[in-house]
OpenMM code with the backbone's topology and positions (N, CA, C; nanometers):
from openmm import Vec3, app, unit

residues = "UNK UNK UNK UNK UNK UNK UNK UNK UNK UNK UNK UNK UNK UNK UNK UNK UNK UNK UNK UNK UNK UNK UNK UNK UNK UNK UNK UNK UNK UNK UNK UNK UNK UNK UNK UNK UNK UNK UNK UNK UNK UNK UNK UNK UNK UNK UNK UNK UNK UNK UNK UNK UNK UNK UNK UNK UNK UNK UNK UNK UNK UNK UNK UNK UNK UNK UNK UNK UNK UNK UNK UNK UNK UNK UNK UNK UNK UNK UNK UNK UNK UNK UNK UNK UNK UNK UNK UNK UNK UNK UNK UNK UNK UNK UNK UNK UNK UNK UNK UNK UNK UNK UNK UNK UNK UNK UNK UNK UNK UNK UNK UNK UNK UNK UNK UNK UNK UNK UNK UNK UNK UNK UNK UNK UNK UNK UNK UNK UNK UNK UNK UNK UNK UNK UNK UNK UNK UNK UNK UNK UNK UNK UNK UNK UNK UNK UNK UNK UNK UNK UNK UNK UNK UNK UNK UNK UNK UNK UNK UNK UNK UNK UNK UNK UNK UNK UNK UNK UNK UNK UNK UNK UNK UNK".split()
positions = [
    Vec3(0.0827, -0.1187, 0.0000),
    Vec3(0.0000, 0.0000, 0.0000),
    Vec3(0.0869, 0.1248, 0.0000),
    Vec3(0.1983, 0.1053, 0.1196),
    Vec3(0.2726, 0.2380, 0.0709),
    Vec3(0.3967, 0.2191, 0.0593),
    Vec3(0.5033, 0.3327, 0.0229),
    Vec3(0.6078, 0.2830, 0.0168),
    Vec3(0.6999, 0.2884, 0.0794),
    Vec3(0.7985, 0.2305, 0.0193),
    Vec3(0.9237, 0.1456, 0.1442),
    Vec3(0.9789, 0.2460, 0.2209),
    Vec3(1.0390, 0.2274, 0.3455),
    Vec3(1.0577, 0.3273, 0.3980),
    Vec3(1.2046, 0.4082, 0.3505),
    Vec3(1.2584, 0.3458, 0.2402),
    Vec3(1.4016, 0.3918, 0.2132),
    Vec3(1.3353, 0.5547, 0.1288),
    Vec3(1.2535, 0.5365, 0.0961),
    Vec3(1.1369, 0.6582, 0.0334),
    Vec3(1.1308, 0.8028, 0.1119),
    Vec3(1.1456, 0.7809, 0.2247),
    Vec3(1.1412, 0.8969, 0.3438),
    Vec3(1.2337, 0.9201, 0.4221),
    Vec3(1.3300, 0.7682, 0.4713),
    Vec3(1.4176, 0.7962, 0.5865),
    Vec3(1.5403, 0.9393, 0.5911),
    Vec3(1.5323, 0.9296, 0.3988),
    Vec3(1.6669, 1.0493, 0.4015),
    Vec3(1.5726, 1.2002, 0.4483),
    Vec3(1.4550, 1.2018, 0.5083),
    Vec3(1.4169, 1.3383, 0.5057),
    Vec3(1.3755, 1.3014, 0.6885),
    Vec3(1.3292, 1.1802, 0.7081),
    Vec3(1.2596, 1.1900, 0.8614),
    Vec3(1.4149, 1.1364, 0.9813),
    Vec3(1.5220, 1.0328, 0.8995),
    Vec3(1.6036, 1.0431, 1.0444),
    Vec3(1.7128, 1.2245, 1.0392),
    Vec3(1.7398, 1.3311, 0.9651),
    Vec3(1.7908, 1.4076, 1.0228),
    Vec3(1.7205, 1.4677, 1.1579),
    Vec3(1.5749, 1.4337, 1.1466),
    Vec3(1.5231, 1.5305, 1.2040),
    Vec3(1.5121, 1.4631, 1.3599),
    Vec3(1.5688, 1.3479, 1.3820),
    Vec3(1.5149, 1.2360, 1.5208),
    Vec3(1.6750, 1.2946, 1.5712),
    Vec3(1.6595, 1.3675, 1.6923),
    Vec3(1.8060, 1.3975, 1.7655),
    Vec3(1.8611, 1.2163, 1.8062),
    Vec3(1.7780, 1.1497, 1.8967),
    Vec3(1.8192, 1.0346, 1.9391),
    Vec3(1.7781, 0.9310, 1.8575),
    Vec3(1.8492, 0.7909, 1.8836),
    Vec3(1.8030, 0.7016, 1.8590),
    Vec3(1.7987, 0.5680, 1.8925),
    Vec3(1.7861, 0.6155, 2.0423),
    Vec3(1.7943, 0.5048, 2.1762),
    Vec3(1.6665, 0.3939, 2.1391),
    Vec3(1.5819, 0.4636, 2.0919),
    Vec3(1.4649, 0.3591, 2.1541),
    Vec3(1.3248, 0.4317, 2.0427),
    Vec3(1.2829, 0.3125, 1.9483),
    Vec3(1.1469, 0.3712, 1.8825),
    Vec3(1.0606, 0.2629, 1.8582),
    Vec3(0.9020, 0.3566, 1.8453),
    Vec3(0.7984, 0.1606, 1.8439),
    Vec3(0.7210, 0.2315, 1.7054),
    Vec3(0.7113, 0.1234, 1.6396),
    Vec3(0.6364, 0.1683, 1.4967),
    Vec3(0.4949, 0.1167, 1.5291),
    Vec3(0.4190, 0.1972, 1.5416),
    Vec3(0.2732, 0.1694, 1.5783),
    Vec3(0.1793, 0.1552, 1.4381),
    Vec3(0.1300, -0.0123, 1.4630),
    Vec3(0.0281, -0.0337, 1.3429),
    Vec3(0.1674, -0.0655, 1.2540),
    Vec3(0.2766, -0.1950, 1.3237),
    Vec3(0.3830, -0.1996, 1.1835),
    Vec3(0.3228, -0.3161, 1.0672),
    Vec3(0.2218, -0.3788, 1.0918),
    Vec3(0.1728, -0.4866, 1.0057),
    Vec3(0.3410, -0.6030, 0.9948),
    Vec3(0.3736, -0.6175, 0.8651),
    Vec3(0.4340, -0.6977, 0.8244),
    Vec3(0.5315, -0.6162, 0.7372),
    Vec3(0.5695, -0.4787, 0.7653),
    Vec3(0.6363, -0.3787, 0.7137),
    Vec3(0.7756, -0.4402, 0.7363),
    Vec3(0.8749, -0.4148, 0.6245),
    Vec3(1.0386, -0.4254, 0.7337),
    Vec3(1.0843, -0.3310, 0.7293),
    Vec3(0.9874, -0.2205, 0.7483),
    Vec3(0.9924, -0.0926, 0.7942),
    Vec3(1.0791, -0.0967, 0.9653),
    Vec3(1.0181, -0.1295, 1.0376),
    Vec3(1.0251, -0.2182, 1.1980),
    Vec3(1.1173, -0.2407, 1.1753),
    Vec3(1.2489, -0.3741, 1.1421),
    Vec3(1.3733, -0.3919, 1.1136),
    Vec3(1.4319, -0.2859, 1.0765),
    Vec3(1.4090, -0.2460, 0.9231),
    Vec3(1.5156, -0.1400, 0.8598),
    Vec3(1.5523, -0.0341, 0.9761),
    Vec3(1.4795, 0.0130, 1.0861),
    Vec3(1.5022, 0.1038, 1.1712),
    Vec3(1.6339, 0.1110, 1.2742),
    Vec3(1.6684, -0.0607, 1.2836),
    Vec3(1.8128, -0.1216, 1.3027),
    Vec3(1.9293, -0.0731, 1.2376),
    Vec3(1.8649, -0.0621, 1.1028),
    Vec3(1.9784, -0.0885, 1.0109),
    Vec3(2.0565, 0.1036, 0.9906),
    Vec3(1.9379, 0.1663, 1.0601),
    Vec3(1.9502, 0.3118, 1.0311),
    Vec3(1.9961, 0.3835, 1.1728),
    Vec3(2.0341, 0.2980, 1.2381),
    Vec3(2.1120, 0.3507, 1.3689),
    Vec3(2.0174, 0.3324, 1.5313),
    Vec3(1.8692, 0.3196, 1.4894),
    Vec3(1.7830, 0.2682, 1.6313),
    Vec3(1.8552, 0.1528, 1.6714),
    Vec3(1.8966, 0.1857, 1.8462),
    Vec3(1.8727, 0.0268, 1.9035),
    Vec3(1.7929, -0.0332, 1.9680),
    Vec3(1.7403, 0.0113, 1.9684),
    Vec3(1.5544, -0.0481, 2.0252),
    Vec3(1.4511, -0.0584, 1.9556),
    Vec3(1.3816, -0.1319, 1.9055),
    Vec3(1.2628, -0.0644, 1.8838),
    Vec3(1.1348, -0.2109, 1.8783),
    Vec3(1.0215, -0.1357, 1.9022),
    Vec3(0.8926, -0.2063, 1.9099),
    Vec3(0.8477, -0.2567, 1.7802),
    Vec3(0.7699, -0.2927, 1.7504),
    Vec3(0.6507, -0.3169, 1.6304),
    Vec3(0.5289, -0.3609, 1.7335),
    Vec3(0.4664, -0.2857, 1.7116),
    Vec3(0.3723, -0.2393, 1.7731),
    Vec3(0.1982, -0.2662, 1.7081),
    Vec3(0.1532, -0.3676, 1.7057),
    Vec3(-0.0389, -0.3896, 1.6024),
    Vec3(-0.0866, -0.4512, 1.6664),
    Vec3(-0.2248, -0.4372, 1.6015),
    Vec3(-0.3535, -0.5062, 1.6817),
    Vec3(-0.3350, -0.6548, 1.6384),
    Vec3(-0.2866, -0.7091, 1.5497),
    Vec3(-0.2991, -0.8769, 1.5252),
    Vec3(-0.2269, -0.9202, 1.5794),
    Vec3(-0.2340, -1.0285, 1.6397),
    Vec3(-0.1643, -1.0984, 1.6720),
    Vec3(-0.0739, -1.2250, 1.6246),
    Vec3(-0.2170, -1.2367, 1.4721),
    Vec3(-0.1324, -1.3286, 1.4061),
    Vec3(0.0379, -1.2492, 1.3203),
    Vec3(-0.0004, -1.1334, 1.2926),
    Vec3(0.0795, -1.0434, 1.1767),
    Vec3(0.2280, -1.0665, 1.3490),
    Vec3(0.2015, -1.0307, 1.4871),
    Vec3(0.2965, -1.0162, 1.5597),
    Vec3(0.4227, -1.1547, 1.5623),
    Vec3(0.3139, -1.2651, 1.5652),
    Vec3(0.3668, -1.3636, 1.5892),
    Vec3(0.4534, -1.4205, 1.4523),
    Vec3(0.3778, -1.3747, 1.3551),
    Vec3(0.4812, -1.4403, 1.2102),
    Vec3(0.6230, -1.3244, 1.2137),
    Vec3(0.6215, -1.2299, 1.2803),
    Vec3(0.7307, -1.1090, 1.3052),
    Vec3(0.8245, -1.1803, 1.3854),
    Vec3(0.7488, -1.2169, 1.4754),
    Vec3(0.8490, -1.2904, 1.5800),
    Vec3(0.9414, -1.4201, 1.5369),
    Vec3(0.8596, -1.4774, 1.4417),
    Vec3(0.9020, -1.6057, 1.3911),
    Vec3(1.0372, -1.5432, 1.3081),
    Vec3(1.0242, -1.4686, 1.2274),
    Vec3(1.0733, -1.4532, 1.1174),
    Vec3(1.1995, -1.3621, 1.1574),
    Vec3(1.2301, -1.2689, 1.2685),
    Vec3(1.3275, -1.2100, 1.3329),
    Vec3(1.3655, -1.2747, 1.4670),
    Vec3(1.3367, -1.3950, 1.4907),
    Vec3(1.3593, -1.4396, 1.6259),
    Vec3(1.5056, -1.4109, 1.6813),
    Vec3(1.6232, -1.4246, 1.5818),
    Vec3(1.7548, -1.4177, 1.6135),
    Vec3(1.7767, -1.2627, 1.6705),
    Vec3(1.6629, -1.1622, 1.6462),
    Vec3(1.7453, -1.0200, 1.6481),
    Vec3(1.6429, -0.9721, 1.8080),
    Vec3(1.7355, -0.9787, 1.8970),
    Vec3(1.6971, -0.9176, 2.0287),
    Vec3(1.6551, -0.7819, 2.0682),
    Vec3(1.7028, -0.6912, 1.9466),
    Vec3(1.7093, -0.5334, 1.9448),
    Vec3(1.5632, -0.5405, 1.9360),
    Vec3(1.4316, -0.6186, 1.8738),
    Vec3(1.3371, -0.5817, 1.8560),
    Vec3(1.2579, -0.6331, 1.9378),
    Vec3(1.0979, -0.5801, 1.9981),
    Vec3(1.0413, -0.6550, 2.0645),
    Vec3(0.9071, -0.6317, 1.9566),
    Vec3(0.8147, -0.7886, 1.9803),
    Vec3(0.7049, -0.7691, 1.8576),
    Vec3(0.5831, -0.7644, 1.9590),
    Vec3(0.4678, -0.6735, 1.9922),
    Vec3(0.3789, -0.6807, 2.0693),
    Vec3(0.2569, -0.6242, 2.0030),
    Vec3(0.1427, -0.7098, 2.0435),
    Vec3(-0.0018, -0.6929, 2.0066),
    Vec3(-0.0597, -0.5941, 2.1417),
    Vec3(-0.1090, -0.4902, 2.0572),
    Vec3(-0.1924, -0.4102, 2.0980),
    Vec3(-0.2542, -0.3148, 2.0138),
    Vec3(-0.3168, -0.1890, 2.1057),
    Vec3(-0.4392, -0.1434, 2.0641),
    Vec3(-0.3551, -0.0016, 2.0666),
    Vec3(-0.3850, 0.0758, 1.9767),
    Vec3(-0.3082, 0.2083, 1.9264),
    Vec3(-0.3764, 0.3246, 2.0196),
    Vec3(-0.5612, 0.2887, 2.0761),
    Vec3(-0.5752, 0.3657, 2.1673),
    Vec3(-0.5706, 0.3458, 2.3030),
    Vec3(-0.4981, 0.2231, 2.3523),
    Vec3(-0.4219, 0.2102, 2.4713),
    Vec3(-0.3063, 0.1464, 2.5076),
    Vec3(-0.2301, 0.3128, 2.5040),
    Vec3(-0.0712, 0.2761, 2.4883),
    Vec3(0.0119, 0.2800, 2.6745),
    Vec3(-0.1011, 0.2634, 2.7395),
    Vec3(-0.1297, 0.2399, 2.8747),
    Vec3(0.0497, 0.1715, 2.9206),
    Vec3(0.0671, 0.0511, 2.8090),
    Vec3(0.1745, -0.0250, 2.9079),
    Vec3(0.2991, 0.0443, 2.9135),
    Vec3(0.3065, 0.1680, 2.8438),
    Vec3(0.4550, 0.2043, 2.8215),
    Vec3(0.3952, 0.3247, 2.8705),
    Vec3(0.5550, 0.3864, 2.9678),
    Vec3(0.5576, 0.4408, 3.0813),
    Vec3(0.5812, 0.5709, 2.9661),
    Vec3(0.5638, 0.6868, 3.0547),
    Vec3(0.5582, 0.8064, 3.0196),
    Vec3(0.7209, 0.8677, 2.9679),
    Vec3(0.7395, 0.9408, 2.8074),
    Vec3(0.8746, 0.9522, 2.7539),
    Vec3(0.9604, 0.8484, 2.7328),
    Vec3(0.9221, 0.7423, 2.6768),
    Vec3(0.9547, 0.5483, 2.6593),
    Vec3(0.9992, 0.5894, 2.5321),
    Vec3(0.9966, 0.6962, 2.4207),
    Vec3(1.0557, 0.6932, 2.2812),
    Vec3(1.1334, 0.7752, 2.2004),
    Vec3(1.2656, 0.7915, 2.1658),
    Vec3(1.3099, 0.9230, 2.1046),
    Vec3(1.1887, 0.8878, 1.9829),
    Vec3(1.1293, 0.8148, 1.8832),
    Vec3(1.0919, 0.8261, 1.8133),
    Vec3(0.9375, 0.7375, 1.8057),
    Vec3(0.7912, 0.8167, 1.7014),
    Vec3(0.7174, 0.7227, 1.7054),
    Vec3(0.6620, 0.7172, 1.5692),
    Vec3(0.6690, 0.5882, 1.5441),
    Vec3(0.6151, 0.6029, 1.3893),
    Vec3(0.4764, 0.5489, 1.3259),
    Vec3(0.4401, 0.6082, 1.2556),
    Vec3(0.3272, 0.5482, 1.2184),
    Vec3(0.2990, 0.5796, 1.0673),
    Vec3(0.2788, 0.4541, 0.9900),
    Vec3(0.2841, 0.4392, 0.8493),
    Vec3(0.1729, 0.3711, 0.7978),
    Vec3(0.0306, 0.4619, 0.7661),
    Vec3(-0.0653, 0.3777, 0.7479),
    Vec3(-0.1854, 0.4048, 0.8334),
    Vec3(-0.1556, 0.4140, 0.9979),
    Vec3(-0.3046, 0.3396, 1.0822),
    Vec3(-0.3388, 0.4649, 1.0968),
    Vec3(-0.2895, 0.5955, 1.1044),
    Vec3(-0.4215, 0.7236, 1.1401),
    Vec3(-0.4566, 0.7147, 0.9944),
    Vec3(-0.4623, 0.6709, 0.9426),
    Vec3(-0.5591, 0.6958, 0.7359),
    Vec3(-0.6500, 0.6087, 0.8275),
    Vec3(-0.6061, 0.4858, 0.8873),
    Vec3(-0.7080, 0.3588, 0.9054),
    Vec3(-0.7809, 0.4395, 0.9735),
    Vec3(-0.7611, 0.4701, 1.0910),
    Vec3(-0.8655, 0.5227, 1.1998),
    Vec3(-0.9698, 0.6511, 1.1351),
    Vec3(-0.8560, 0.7518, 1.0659),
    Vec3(-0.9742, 0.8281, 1.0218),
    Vec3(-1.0981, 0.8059, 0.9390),
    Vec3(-1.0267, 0.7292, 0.8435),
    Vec3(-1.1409, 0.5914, 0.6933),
    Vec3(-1.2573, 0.5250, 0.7903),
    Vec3(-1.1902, 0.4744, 0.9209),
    Vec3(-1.2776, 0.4261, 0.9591),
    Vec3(-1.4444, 0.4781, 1.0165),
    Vec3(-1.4472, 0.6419, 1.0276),
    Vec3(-1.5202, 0.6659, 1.0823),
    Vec3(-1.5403, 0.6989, 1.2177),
    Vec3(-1.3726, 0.6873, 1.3097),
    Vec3(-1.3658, 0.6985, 1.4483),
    Vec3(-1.4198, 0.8443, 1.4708),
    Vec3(-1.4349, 0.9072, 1.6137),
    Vec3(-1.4805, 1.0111, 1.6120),
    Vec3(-1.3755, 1.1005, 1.6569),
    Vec3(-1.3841, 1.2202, 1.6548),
    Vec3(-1.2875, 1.3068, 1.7064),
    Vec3(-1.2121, 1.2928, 1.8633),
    Vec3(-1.3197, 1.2370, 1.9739),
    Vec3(-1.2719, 1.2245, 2.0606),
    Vec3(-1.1673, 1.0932, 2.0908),
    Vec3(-1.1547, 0.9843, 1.9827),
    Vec3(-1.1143, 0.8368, 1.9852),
    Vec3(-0.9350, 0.9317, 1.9074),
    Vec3(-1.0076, 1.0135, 1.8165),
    Vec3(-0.8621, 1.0502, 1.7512),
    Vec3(-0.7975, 1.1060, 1.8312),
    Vec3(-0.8247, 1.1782, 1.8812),
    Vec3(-0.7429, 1.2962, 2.0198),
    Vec3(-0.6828, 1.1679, 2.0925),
    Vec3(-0.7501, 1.0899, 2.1448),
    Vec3(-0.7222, 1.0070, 2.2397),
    Vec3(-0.5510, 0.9152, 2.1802),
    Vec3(-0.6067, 0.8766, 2.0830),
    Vec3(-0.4590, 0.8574, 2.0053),
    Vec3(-0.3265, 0.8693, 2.0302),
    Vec3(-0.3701, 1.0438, 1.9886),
    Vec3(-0.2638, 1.1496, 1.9398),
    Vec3(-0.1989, 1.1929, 2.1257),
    Vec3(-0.2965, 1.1747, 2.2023),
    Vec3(-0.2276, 1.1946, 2.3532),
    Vec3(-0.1680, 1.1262, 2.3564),
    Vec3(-0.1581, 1.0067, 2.3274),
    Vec3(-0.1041, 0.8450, 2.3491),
    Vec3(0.0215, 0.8399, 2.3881),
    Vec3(0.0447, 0.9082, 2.1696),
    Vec3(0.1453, 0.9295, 2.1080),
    Vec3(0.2553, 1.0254, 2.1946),
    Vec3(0.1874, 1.1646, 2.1912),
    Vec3(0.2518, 1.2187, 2.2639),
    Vec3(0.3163, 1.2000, 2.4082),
    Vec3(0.2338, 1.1417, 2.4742),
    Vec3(0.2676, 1.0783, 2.6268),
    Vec3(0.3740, 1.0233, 2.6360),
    Vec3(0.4151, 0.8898, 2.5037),
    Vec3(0.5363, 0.7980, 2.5204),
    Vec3(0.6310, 0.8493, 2.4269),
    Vec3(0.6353, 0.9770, 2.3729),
    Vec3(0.7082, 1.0579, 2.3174),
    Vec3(0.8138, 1.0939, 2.4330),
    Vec3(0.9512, 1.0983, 2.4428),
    Vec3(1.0304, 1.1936, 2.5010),
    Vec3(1.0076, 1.3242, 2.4366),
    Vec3(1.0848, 1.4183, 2.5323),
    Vec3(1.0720, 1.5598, 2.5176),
    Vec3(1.2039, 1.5884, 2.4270),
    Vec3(1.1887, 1.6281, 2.2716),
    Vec3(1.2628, 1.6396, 2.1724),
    Vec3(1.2716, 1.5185, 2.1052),
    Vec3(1.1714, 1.4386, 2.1219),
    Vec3(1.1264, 1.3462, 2.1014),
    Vec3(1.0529, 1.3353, 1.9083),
    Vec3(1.0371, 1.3023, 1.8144),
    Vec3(1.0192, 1.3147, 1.7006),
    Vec3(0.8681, 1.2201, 1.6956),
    Vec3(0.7522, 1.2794, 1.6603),
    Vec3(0.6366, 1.1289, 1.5579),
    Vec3(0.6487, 1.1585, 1.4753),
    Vec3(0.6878, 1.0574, 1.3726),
    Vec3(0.6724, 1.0487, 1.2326),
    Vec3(0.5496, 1.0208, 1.1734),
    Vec3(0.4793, 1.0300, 1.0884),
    Vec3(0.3410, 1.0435, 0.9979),
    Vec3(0.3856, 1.0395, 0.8840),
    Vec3(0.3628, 0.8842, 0.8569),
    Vec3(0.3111, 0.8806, 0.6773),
    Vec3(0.1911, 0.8241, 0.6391),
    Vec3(0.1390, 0.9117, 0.5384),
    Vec3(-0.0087, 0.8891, 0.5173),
    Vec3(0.0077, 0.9774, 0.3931),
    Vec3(-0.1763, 0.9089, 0.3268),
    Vec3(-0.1763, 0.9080, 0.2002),
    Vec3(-0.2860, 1.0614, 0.2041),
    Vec3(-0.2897, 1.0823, 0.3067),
    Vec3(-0.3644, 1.2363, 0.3412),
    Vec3(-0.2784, 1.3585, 0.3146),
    Vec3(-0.3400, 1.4080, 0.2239),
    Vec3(-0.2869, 1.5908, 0.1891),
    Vec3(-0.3109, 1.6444, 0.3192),
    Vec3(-0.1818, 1.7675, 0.2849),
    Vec3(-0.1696, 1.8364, 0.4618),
    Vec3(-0.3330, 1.9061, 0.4961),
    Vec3(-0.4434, 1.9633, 0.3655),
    Vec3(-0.5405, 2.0269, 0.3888),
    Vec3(-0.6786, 1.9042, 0.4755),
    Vec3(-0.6469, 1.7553, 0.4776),
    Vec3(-0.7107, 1.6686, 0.5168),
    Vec3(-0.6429, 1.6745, 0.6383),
    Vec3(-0.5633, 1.6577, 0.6502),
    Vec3(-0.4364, 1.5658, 0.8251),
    Vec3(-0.3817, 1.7085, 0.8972),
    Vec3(-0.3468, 1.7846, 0.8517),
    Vec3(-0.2626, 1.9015, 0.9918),
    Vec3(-0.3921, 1.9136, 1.0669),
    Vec3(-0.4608, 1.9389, 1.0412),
    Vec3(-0.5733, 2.0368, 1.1726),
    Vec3(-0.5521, 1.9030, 1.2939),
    Vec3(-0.5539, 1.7715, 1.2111),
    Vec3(-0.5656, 1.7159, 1.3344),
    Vec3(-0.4508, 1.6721, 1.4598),
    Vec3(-0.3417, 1.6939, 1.4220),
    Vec3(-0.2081, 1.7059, 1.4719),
    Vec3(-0.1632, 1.8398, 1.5328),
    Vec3(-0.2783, 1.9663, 1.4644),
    Vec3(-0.1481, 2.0923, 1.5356),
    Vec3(-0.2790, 2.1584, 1.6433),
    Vec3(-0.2969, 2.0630, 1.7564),
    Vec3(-0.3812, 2.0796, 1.9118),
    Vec3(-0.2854, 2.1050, 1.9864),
    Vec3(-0.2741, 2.2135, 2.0814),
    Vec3(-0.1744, 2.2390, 2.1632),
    Vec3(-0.1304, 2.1272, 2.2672),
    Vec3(-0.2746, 2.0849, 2.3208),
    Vec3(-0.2694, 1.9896, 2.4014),
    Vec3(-0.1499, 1.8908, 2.3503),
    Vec3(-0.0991, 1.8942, 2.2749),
    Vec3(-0.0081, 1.7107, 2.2313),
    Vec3(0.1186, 1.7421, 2.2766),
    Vec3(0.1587, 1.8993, 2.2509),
    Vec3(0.2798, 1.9351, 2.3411),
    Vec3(0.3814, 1.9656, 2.2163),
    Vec3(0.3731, 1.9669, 2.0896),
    Vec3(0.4363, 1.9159, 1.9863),
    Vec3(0.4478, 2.0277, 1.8793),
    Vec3(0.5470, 2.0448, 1.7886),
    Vec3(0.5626, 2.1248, 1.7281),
    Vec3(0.5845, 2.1048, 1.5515),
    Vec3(0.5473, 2.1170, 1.5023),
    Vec3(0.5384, 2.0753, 1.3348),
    Vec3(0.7367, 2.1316, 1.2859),
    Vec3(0.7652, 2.0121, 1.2435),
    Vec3(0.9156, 2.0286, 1.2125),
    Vec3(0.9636, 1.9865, 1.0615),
    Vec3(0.8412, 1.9344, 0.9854),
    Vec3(0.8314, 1.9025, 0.8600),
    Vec3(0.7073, 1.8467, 0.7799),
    Vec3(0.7023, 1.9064, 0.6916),
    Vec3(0.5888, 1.8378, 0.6096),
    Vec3(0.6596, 1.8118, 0.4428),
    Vec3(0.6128, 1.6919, 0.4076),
    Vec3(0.6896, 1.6661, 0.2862),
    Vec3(0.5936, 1.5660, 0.1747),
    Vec3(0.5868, 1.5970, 0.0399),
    Vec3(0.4909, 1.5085, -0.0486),
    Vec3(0.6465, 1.3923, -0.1461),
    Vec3(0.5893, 1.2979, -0.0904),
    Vec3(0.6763, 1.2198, -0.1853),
    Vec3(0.5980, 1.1228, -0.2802),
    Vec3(0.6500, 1.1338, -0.3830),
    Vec3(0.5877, 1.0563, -0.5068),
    Vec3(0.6616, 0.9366, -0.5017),
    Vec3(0.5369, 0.8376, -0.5201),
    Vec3(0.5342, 0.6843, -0.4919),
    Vec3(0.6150, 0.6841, -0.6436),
    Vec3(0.7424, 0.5728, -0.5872),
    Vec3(0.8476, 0.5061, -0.7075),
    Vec3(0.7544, 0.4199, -0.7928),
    Vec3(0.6947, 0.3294, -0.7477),
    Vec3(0.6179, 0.2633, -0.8687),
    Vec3(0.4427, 0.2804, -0.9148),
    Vec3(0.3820, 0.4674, -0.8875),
    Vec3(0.3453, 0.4835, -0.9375),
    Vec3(0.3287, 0.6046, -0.9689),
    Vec3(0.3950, 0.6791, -1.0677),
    Vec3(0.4276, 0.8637, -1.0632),
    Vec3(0.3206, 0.9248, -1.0893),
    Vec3(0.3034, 1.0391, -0.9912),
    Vec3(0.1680, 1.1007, -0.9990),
    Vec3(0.1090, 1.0512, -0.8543),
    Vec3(0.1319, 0.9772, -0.7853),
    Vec3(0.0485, 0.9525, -0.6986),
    Vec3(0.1493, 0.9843, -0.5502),
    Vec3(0.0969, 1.0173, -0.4688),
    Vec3(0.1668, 1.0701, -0.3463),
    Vec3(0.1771, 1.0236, -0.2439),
    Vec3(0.2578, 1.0048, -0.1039),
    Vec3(0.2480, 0.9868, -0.0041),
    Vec3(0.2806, 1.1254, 0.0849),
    Vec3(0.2396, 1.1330, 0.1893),
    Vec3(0.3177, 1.2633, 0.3154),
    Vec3(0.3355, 1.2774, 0.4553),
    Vec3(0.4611, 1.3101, 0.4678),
    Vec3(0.5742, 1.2778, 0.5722),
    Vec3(0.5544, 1.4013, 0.6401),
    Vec3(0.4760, 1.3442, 0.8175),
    Vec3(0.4269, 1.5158, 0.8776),
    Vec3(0.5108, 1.4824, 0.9952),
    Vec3(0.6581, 1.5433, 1.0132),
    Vec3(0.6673, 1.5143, 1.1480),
    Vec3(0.6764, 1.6246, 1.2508),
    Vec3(0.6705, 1.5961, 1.3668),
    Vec3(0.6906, 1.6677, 1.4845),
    Vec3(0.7379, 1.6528, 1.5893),
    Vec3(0.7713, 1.7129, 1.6748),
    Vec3(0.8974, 1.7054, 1.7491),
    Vec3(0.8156, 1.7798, 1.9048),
    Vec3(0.8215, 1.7015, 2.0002),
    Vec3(0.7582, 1.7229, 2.1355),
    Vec3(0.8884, 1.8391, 2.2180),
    Vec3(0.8041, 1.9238, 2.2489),
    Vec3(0.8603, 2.0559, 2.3524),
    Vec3(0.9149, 2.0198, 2.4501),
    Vec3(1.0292, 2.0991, 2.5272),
    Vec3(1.0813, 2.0705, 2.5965),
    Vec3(1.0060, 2.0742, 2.7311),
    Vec3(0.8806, 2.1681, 2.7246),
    Vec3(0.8462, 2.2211, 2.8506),
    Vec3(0.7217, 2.1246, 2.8558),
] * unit.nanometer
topology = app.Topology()
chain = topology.addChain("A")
for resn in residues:
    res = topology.addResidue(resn, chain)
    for name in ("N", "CA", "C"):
        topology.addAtom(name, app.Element.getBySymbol(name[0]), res)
């Protein structure tokens, strides 16, 4: 559905100061999740609601310890303690949630989530197939703590003309 992450990384890791620790929320079967190894993270999550998609992750990276594969729910990010991420990514599931019809208060709820297990200078990444006139309003709420540090349209390699966009932001110090 979208594309690989070698598509964005040269524009979204200048902008991640650290890269102790990141969970890709909603990673499906991406090796998006891995490649994040390969780009200097030593930590990081994969983070979805299936359990089957977690467990074939697990199977299939069992040798690599840097990653942990866990099933859950994107609006309760309850188990991870408060500033748990220099980085959070998400490629795909706010299109899902919004497509789906959730309501404004389920989206907010989210986006606190996000922000909560964000460290402070902390980076979320956003890729989605949403133009900035569909997706910013819902990201620039003071409440999230967060500051808009890039917005970017990249045209999908195998199909020109058609777009993806890279919204990230970067959590305040205060």
């Amino acid at each position: 559905w979208y594309q690989p992450w070698t598509s964005f990384k040269n524009i979204a890791l200048p902008l991640i100061p650290s890269k102790e620790s990141a969970i890709d929320l909603g990673c499906g079967n991406s090796p998006m999740t891995s490649e994040l190894l390969s780009d200097g993270f030593k930590n990081v999550i994969g983070f979805d609601i299936s359990s089957v998609v977690i467990e074939q992750n697990k199977k299939k990276f069992e040798h690599e310890n840097r990653i942990k594969w866990e099933v859950g729910n994107v609006f309760n990010l309850s188990k991870y303690p408060d500033e748990s991420f220099d980085a959070v990514f998400d490629k795909g599931t706010f299109d899902c949630i919004i497509s789906s019809g959730i309501n404004s208060l389920q989206v907010s709820q989210f986006l606190l989530g996000v922000s909560r297990i964000l460290k402070k200078n902390g980076v979320f990444i956003e890729i989605s197939y949403g133009l900035p006139e569909t997706r910013l309003n819902w990201f620039q709420n003071p409440k999230y703590g967060w500051k808009q540090i890039g917005s970017h349209q990249v045209e999908k390699m195998s199909e020109r003309g058609y777009y993806h966009y890279l919204y990230c932001f970067q959590k305040k110090e205060e």
